[in-house]
C-alpha positions in Angstrom: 18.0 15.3 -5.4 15.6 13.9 -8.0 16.6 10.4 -9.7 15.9 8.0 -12.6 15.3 4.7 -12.2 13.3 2.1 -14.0 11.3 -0.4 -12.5 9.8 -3.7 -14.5 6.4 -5.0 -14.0 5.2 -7.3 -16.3 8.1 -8.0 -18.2 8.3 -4.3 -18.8 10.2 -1.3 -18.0 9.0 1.8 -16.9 11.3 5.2 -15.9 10.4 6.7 -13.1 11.6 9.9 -11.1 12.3 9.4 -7.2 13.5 12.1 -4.5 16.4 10.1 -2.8 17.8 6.3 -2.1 15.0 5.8 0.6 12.6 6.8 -2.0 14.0 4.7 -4.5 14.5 1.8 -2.4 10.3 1.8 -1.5 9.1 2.5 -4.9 11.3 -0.7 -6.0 9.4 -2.9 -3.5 6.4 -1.3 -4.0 7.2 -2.3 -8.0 8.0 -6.2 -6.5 4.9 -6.2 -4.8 2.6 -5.4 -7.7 4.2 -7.2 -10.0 4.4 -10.6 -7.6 0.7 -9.6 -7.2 -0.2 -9.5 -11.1 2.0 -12.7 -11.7 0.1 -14.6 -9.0 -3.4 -13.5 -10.5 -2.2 -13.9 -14.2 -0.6 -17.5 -13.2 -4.4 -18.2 -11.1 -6.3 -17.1 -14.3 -3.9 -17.6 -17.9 -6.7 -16.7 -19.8 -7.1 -13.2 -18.8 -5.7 -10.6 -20.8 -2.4 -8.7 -19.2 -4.8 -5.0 -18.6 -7.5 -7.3 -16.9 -5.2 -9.3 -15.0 -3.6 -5.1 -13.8 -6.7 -3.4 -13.2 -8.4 -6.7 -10.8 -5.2 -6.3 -9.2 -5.6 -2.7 -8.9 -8.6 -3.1 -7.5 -7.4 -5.9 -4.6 -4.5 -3.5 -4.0 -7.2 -1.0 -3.3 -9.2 -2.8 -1.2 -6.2 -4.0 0.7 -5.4 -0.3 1.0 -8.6 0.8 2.0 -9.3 -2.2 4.8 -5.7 -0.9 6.5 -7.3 2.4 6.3 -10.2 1.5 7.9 -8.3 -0.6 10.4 -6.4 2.4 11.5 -8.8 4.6 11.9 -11.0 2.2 14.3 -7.4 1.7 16.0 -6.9 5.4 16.3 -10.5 5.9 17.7 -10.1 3.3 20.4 -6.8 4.9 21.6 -8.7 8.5 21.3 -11.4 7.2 23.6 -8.5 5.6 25.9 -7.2 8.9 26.2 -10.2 10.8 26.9 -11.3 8.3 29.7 -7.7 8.6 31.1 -7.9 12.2 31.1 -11.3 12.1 32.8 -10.0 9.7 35.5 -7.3 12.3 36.0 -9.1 15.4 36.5 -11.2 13.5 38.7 -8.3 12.4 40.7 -7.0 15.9 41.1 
C-alpha cells in the first residue's frame, strides 16, 4: 500500500510517495545520504550556490553509481568465466 512521507534535504521538505515500510525506510537513508553528501560539498566550497553545490553532487553520486556498475559487471564476468572453465573441466572429467 502506497504512502506519504516527507523527506528534507537541504533544509527542505519534499513529499514523496513509497510502496511499503521497507520502501520507506531506504528512500529515508537514501535522503540522509544525499543530503550528508550536499552538506559536506556545500561546507568544502561556501561560496557555491545551493543548485551548484546539488547538481556536482549529482554528478559524484553518478559516478559513484556508475564505478559500482562497472565493478559488478567485471565481478560478474570473472565468475561467468569461472563457471565456464568449471563446466569444461567437468565434461572433460566425465
Amino acid at each position: 500500500m502506497e504512502r506519504s512521507i516527507r523527506i528534507r534535504i537541504l533544509n527542505r521538505d519534499y513529499p514523496l510517495i513509497v510502496g511499503d515500510e521497507e520502501d520507506e525506510l531506504m528512500t529515508r537513508r537514501m535522503a540522509a545520504y544525499v543530503n550528508e553528501k550536499i552538506e559536506s560539498f556545500r561546507k568544502a566550497h561556501p561560496e557555491q550556490p545551493e543548485l551548484t553545490a546539488a547538481v556536482i553532487t549529482a554528478l559524484a553520486l553518478a559516478e559513484e553509481l556508475f564505478a559500482l556498475r562497472e565493478e559488478g559487471n567485471d565481478a560478474l564476468g570473472e565468475l561467468n568465466t569461472s563457471l565456464d572453465e568449471l563446466a569444461d573441466k567437468l565434461a572433460a572429467a566425465l
